[in-house]
C-alpha positions as CSV (number, residue, x, y, z in Angstrom):
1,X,-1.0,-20.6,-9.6
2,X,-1.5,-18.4,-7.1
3,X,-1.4,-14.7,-6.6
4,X,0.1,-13.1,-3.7
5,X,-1.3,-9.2,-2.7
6,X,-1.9,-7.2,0.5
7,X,-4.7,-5.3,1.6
8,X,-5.0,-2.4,4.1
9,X,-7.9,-0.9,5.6
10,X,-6.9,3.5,4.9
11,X,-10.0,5.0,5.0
12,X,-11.2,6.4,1.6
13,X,-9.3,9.4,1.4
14,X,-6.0,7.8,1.9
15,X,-7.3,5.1,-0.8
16,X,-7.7,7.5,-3.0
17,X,-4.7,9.3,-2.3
18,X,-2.5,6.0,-2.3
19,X,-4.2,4.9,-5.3
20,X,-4.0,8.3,-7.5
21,X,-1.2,11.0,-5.6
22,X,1.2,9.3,-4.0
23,X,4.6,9.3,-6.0
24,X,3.8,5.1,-6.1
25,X,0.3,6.0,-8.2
26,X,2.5,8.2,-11.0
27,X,4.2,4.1,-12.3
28,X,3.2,1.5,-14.5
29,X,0.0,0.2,-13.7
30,X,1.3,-3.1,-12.0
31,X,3.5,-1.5,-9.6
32,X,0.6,1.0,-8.5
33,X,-1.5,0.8,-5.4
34,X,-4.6,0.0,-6.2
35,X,-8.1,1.8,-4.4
36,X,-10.1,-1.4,-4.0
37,X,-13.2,0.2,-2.2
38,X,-14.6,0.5,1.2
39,X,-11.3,2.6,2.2
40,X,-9.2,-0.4,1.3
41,X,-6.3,-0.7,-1.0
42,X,-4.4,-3.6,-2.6
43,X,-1.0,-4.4,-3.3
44,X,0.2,-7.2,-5.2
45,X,4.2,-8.0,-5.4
46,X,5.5,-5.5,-7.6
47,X,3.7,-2.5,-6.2
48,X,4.9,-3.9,-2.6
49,X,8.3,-3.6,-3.6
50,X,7.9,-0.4,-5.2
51,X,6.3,1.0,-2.3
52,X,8.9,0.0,-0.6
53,X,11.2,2.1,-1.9
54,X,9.8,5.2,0.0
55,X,11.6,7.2,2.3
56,X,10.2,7.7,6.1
57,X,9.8,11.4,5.2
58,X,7.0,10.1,2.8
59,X,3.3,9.1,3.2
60,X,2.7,5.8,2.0
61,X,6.1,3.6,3.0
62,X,6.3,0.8,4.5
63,X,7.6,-0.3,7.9
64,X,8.4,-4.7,8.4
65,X,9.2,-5.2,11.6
66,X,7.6,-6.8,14.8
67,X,4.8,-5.3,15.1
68,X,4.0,-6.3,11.4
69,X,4.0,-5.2,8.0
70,X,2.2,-1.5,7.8
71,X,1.7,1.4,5.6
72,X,2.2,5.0,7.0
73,X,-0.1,7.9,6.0
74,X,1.3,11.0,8.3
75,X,1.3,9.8,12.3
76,X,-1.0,6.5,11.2
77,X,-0.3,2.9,10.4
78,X,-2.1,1.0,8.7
79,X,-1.3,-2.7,8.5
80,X,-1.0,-5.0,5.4
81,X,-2.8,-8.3,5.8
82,X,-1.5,-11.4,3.1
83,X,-4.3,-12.4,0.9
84,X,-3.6,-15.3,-1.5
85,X,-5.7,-15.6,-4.7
């Protein structure tokens, strides 16, 4: 069976941040962000979906829209690629 997560190249300080700040990183384990290394972090469903729950007045929500699914830290997006395992 695969697994379905999404990975985003942050830098390491907004990994980090994502990973251990945000109000995201303060939930259960499986619906955290997760600092994968190299400035990159992983979702997998569940933390998508919490994530998603962010307002816009909040680093680290999510935008879906044309331009793709992306990650907002301040004035930045960063977009989430699909990686199946």
């Amino acid at each position: 069976m695969s697994t379905m997560t999404w990975v985003a190249e942050v830098g390491e300080d907004n990994a980090r941040w994502l990973a251990t700040e945000s109000r995201t990183a303060r939930l259960a384990r499986e619906y955290r962000p997760v600092d994968i290394g190299g400035g990159r972090i992983e979702l997998n469903a569940r933390a998508l979906g919490a994530i998603r729950e962010l307002g816009e007045e909040e680093d680290g929500f999510i935008t879906d829209d044309g331009e793709g699914l992306r990650v907002w830290i301040g004035d930045d997006a960063f977009e989430l690629e699909l990686v199946e395992s």
